[in-house]
C-alpha positions in Angstrom: -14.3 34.6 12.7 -15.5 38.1 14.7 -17.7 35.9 16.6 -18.1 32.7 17.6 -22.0 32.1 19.4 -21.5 28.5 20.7 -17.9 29.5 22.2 -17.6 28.8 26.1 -17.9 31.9 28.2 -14.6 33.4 29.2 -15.8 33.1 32.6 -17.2 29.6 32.8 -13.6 28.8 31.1 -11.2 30.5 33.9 -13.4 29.1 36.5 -12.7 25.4 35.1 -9.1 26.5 34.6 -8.9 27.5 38.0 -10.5 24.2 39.5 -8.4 22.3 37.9 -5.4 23.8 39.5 -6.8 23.4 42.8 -7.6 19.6 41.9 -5.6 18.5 39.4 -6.2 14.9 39.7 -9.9 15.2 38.4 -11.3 15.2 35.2 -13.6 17.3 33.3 -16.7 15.5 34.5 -16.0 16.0 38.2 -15.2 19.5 37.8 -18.0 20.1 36.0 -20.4 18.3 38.4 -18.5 20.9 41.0 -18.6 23.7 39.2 -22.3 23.5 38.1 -23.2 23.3 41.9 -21.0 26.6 43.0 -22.6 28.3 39.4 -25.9 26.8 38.8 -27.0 29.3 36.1 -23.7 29.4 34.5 -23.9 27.9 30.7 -21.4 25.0 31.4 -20.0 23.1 28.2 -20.1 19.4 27.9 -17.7 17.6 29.2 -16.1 16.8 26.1 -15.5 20.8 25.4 -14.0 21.1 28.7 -11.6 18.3 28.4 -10.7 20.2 25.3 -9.9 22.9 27.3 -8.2 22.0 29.8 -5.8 20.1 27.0 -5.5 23.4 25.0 -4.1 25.3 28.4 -1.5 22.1 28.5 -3.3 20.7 32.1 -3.8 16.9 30.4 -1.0 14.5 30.0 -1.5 12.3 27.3 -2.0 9.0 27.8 0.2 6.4 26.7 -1.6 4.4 24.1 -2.0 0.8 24.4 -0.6 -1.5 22.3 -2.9 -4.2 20.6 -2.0 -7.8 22.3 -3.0 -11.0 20.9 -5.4 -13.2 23.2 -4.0 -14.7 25.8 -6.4 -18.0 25.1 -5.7 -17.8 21.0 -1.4 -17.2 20.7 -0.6 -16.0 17.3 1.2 -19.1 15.7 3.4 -18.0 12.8 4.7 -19.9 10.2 8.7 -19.2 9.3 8.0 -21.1 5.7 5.1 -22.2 3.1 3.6 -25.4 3.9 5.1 -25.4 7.6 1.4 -24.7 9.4 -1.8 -25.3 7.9 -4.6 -23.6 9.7 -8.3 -25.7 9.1 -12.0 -24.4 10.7 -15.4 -24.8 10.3 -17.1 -21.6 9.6 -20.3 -22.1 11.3 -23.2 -23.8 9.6 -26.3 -22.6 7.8 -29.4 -23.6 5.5 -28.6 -23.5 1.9 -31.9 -22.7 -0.8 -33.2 -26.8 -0.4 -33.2 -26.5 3.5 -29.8 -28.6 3.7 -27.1 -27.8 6.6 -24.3 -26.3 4.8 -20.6 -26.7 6.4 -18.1 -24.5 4.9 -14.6 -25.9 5.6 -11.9 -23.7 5.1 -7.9 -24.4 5.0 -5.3 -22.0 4.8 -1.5 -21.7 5.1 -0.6 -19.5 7.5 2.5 -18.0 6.1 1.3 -16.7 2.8 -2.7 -16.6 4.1 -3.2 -18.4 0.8 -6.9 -19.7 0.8 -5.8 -23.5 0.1 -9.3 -24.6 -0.3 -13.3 -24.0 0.9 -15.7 -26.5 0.8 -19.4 -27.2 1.4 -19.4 -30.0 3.4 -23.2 -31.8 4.6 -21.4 -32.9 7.9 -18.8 -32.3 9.8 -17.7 -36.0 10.1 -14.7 -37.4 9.0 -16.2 -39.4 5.9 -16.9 -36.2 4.5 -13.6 -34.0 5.3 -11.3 -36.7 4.3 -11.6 -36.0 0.8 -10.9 -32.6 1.0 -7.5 -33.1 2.8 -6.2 -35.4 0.4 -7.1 -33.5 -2.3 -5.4 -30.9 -0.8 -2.1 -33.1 0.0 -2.2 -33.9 -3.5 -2.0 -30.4 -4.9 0.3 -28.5 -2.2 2.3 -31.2 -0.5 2.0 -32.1 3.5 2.1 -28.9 5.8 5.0 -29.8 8.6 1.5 -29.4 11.4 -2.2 -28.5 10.7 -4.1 -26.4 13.5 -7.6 -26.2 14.1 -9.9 -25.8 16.6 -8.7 -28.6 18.6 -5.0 -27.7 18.8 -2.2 -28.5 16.6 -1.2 -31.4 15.1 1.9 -32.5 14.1 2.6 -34.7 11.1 6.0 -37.4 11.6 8.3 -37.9 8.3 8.6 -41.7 8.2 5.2 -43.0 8.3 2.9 -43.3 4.6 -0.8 -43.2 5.3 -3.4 -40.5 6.3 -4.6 -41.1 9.9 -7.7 -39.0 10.9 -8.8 -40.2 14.7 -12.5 -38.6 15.5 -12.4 -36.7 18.5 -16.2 -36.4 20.3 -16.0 -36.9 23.9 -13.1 -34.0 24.7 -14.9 -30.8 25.4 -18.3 -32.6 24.2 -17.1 -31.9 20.3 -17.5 -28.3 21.1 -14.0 -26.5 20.8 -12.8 -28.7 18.1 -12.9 -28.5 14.5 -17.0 -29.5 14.1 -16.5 -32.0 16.8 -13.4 -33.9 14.8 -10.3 -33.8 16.0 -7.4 -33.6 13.2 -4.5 -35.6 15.2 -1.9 -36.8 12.7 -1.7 -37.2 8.9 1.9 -39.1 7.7 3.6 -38.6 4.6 3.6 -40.6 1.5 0.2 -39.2 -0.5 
C-alpha cells in the first residue's frame, strides 16, 4: 500500500529501537512507560505493536515453549493391553425431569478409551453400583486393576467372588468414587 494511516511514526519507532539497545533487558511495556515520559505528546503504539517491533528488528529471543506436563497430584496411568486398567467415576450428580438425584457412573478402559458402560445410578452406594460391575465382568472379562477416585485397585488371580468394601470414613467419602471405595474384585464371574 502507498500509505499506511495507523503505522507507528518512524520517529516514535527509532526512539523505541534505540532504548532498547540501551536497556535490553526490558520489555515493551517498560520502554514504553519510559519513553512516554521523555515524549509525552509523542503518539506511542500499544505495547503489543512495539513488541512487534522490536521482534521485526531481531531484538526478542524467542522463548522456549513449554511443554504440557501432566499433574503432579493425577499421574497419567497407561495401560500396555485391553482389559489391564479399568478407569470408574462418578460424574457429578444432578436433578433429572421428576426431581430425582441422578448419578451417572461411567467405566472405561484406559487403553482403547472404550466407553465400557454409563449408568444412571439413584445413589452412589454399593447396592446400586454392584450390578453394573458385574454386568460389566460378564461382557468384557476382569480388568488386571480398576482406578477410581480412590486409587487403584488391584484384582488377585486365585480367588472367585466379587468383593466390594465401602469406603466412608477416609477423606470423609470426598475423594473417592461417590464416597465408595472399589478395593478388590477376584476372578471367577
Amino acid at each position: 500500500p502507498r500509505s499506511q494511516p495507523g503505522r507507528t511514526e518512524r520517529r516514535c519507532e527509532q526512539a523505541l529501537l534505540e532504548a532498547r539497545q540501551r536497556r535490553p533487558a526490558w520489555g515493551p511495556r517498560k520502554l514504553l512507560v519510559r519513553l512516554a515520559s521523555e515524549h509525552p505528546s509523542w503518539p506511542w503504539p500499544a505495547a503489543s505493536t512495539a513488541g512487534a517491533i522490536l521482534k521485526r528488528h531481531g531484538l526478542v529471543e524467542a522463548r522456549p515453549r513449554r511443554r504440557a506436563r501432566a499433574s503432579p497430584a493425577q499421574p497419567v496411568l497407561e495401560a500396555p493391553h485391553p482389559n489391564a486398567l479399568w478407569a470408574a467415576d462418578f460424574k457429578g450428580e444432578f436433578r433429572t425431569g421428576d426431581h430425582q438425584l441422578c448419578y451417572p457412573l461411567t467405566v472405561t478402559d484406559r487403553f482403547s478409551r472404550y466407553l465400557l458402560g454409563c449408568r444412571a445410578r439413584r445413589s452412589t452406594s454399593l447396592a446400586g453400583v454392584r450390578p453394573v460391575f458385574e454386568r460389566l465382568f460378564a461382557e468384557h472379562g476382569l480388568p488386571e486393576a480398576i482406578l477410581t477416585d480412590g486409587g487403584m485397585s488391584t484384582i488377585p488371580e486365585k480367588e472367585s467372588k466379587v468383593v466390594f468394601e465401602s469406603e466412608t470414613t477416609r477423606g470423609g467419602g470426598r475423594g473417592l468414587v461417590g464416597g465408595l471405595g472399589v478395593t478388590s474384585f477376584r476372578l471367577g464371574v
